[in-house]
Structure formats: structure tokens, C-alpha cells
Phi, psi and omega in degrees: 000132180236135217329306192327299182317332207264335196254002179265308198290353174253000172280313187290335198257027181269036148255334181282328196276302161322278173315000148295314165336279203275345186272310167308324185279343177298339206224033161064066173247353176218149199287117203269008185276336173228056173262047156255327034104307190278352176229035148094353167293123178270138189266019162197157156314105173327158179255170172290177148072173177331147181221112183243144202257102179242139164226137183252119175300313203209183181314317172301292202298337196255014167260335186286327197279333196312288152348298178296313159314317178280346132336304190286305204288329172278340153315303213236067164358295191266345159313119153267158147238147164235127192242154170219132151242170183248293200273142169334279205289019174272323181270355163276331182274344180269359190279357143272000204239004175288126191273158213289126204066052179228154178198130151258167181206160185280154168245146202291153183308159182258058152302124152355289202281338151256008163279316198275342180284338192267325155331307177296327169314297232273309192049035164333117170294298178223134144310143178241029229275171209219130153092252200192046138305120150181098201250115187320330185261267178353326160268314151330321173276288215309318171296316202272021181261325202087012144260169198266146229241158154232169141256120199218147165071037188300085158241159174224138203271182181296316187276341174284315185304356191270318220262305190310305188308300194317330180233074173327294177304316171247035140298298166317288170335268188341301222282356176247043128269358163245128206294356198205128150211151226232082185287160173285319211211159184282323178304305196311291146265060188267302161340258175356291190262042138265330172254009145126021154296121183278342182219072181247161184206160197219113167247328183173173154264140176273315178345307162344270172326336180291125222278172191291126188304133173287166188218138193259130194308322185295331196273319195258323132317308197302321199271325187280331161302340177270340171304275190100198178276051171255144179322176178175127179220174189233140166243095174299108175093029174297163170212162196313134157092347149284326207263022133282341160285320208285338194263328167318314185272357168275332165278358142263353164254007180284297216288301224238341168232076212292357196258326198318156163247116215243065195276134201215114191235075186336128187285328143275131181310296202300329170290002196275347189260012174283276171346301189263001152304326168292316187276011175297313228264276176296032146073011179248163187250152219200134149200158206272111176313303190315317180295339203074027168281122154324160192229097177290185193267352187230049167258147184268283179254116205273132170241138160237100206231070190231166152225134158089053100216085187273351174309325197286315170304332155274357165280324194286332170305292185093334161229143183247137198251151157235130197279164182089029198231314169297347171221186201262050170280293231048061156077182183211202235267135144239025176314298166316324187281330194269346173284326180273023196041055149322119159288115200271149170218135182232140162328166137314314177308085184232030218256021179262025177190041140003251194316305184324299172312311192271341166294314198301297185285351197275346178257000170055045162268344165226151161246139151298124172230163170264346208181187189239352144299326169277323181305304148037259184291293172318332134330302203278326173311299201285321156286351177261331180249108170323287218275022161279306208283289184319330189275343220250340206266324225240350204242346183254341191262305183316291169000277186320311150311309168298001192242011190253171201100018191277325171303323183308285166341290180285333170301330171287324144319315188272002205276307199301336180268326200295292208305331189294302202298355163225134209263348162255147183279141192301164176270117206269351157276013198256000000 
């Protein structure tokens, strides 16, 4: 597809695109008290004096940023941020954690007309955008405005570098509209600049730096008194056609651990009473983090359909499954679980975090499974032997420790575009 095409065809498809809108806010995936926000109308006033501009598609990308963001605002005083996201559930997890001149907003569809109403409002000094965001009218008009554009935390997975390729010219076109771009993995940018990033460099993944996801202590006795000694494992970031596998291996590990327990926490939240109508289906017994259900001495399933506390399910657990791995997703973060000393487990499917993965076994920090025979047998290996489940826990936290300072790193990238942009001198000790 080439670029002309792509910006003829979202111009035209804007009444089809609406009605996609309004059909998300039906079934609650757009906030409908700030869906105007999505069509590019700001819901406050720019603030005065500089503004840099960070956009995180989800929940991952703005826990890998965050971290960074509280940096830029304490170096650089007089610096606003504007953070965007696309999902609810990015903007509930961020409304206590934002740091002070830090704001959100939803980002607007990548339309003309609600890309350039939200650009005119926003008027952004530097773009931040993270991971492997690139929506083509949104980067283009922000670059031909003059700001200056980065990629920070950059990846493209094999199957995005595949797709990206057949249409080379308005690959380029994007991706040299940004003066910097800053990959997670060395593959990654190898990608990046075959498909036209004029200046990548591979400095670190801040996922390394992102601090351990918080547990609120009360929340997290109450739920461990109802557990009790009982086995237990977590399966996380699950998506639709896994949590029908998840259920196969509880019911095989019900045979050999009879006390199990099954905690299963959809990377969307909004899927848990679908989920649990299924395993409802097959005669099992299931209660809802959301409903407030108790977690009895004969519950099979915990759904934890909640947001921002997936900490408290890795501290009660110890071992952790990481979901999108089992089907031709390619997997999630499993950084977070191994910082809380998880024993990590994985599909094949992984290829939206490669480099993360192919480290984790060269360190034999994580297991690979194949299937749901293996999933099985590695579950059943891992509930039976403490001091396994530990080594395995203590060798994914070691990983981890070792991989940090990466935030330092980029900040120092970024200071040459950061420093003009503030009329006080940054605190050169922060």
C-alpha cells in the first residue's frame, strides 16, 4: 500500500471508522465519558511552556515508560508530558501514577482531520512514541509540523519486519520521519533501519528498569488466607484459545494435585465472565477477582479480572505461565513475573519478545513448552519440587538484576533533544 493510498483510504472510510468507534464504546473498550478524546477533541488546555509528547499503545508499553518519564520530569522542571494511549485500561492504570505535569489523553484515531484537530490543540516540542506504534497519518503530519520525532523501547517483530517490507516506500516514509530511533534488541534494530530508520541505535530494553508491579499488602493477606497451603499456579496475559488449553492442564493436574489451585488473569480484564461462563460450562468452579468472590477450599478458578494487580498473583504464586505464547500471538512481557521471582514458563510463541526470551534460556531461566503435554509435565515437575520452583525463581530475578541501568542510558539520548526545550538548567544530579 503506498502512503497516498493509505491517507485517501482513511479519509474516506471516516463514517465506517466511526461507527467501529461507537460500536467499542458499546461493548465498553472506549471510555464513553472521554470518547471525544478519540476523535481528537482535548479535554483541557495545553499547558504553557514545553511539552513533549510520549505515546504507549497499552498498559505494557506505559509501565516500560513511566519510569523514564519520572526522570525527564525531574531533570527538566519546567517540561510538561502528554501521555496517550489507546485503552481504558492504560488510562485506569495510569490515574494515580502519573508524576507531577505529567497528563493523559486518549489518542486520537489516525484519521487527517483528528490527527491534525488533536496536533493543533497539543502542539508537541518532541514526540516520544514507544515499541512499535506506526500510525502512519499521525506520524507524518507530527513530523511536518517540526517536531522532532523518536522511538524509544523500538521493536518490530519478524512477522511485523515481513508485512512492513512488501510496502518498503511507505515504510520509509514513516520510519525517517523520526531523527532517533532506539531499539530494544540489536535484531530489532537491524529491522528498523532495512526499512528506513535513518539513525538506530540499540542501547538497552527499558522493560529491564521497569520497577516490581505494586500489591496492595491487605489485599494480598486476605486472598493468601483463603489460599491457605494449597498448590497453585498463574497463568497471565492469557487471550481467547488459551484459557481452553489452561483448563485441559487443570484437569490433569487435578489428578496428581488435588488441592490445586488455578489462577488465570486475561491480559483483557473485560473477557473474565466470558471465561468464566466457559469453565462454568465444564462443571468447574470459578470465582471472579471482579464480583468480589471469595476463593473457597473447592474453587478450581480464580479469574483475576481486574487492573494494575497483577503483582499481588505473582507474589502468591511462584510460578507463573506467560500467556499470547500458546497461539500465534507471540507472547508478553515476562519481565515482570521474573523480577518477582517467578519460575517462568512459556509457549513457543514469542516472537514479539525474541531477544528477551532466547536470553532468559540461554540462562535457563525460563521453560519452553510445546504443548499442553508439556505444559503438564513442567507444572506437575515444578508443584512438586519446592526447591526447583525456587531455583528456577532465583535464576529469573538473578536475569534481571543484571540487566538494569538502561533508563540512565537513554536519558542521555535524549538530553540533546530534551535540554533546548527547558529555559532552566536541568538538575544534572537527578
Amino acid at each position: 500500500m503506498h502512503l497516498k493510498l493509505y491517507r485517501l483510504l482513511s479519509t474516506l472510510a471516516g463514517p465506517l471508522i466511526d461507527l467501529y468507534l461507537r460500536y467499542r464504546k458499546k461493548i465498553g473498550k472506549e471510555d464513553p465519558k472521554r470518547f471525544n478524546e478519540r476523535l481528537g477533541h482535548a479535554s483541557f488546555p495545553r499547558p504553557s511552556g514545553s511539552l513533549v509528547w510520549v505515546h504507549a499503545a497499552s498498559i505494557g508499553e506505559v509501565i516500560s515508560v513511566l519510569p523514564m518519564i519520572q526522570k525527564i520530569v525531574k531533570k527538566y522542571s519546567d517540561i510538561n508530558v502528554l501521555i496517550t494511549t489507546g485503552t481504558v485500561t492504560s488510562a485506569k492504570m495510569l490515574e494515580n501514577k502519573m508524576p507531577e505535569r505529567t497528563f493523559h489523553q486518549y489518542v486520537p484515531i489516525d484519521r487527517l482531520i483528528t490527527v491534525n484537530r488533536f496536533l493543533d490543540h497539543w502542539k508537541p516540542d518532541v514526540a516520544l512514541w514507544t515499541e512499535s506504534e506506526l500510525w502512519p497519518n499521525m506520524i507524518i503530519e507530527t513530523n511536518r509540523r517540526g517536531c522532532t520525532m523518536i522511538q524509544v523501547n523500538a521493536r518490530i517483530s519478524v512477522n511485523s519486519f515481513e508485512k512492513w517490507a512488501r510496502y518498503s516506500a511507505m515504510a520509509e516514509n514513516i520510519l525517517s520521519c523520526f531523527s532517533l530511533s532506539l531499539a530494544q534488541s540489536e535484531e530489532d534494530r537491524e529491522r528498523l533501519e532495512r526499512l528506513g530508520a535513518k539513525n538506530a541505535k540499540y542501547i538497552g530494553n527499558l522493560k529491564y528498569d521497569a520497577p516490581a508491579l505494586p500489591a496492595d499488602p491487605a489485599e494480598t493477606g486476605k486472598l493468601l488466607n483463603m489460599i491457605g497451603e494449597r498448590h497453585l499456579w498463574v497463568a497471565t496475559s492469557t487471550h481467547s484459545g488459551e484459557e481452553e488449553v489452561i483448563l485441559e492442564v487443570h484437569k490433569s493436574l487435578k489428578e496428581r494435585h488435588s488441592d490445586l489451585l488455578t489462577i488465570i488473569a486475561p491480559r483483557h480484564p473485560e473477557r473474565g465472565e466470558d471465561i468464566a461462563k466457559m469453565l462454568r460450562e465444564f462443571n468447574m468452579r470459578v470465582s471472579l477477582r471482579s464480583n468480589g468472590d471469595s476463593i473457597n477450599d473447592d474453587t478450581d478458578f480464580y479469574i483475576a479480572d481486574t487492573i494494575g494487580e497483577l503483582g499481588i498473583f505473582y507474589r502468591l504464586s511462584g510460578i507463573a505461565f506467560i500467556g499470547g505464547s500458546l497461539i500465534e500471538h507471540g507472547g508478553q512481557n515476562p519481565l515482570e513475573a521474573a523480577r518477582l521471582e517467578c519460575a517462568l514458563i512459556t509457549g513457543p510463541y514469542t516472537d514479539n519478545f525474541t531477544k528477551v526470551y532466547n536470553d532468559l534460556e540461554k540462562e535457563k531461566a525460563v521453560i519452553r513448552i510445546r504443548n499442553q503435554e508439556s505444559l503438564v509435565e513442567k507444572l506437575d515437575e515444578l508443584l512438586s519440587n519446592h526447591e526447583l520452583q525456587e531455583e528456577y525463581a532465583n535464576t529469573s530475578l538473578d536475569f534481571i538484576e543484571n540487566k538494569v541501568g538502561v533508563i540512565d542510558a537513554y536519558i542521555e539520548n535524549l538530553s540533546p533533544h530534551l535540554k533546548p526545550l527547558s529555559k532552566i538548567n536541568s538538575n544534572e544530579n537527578s
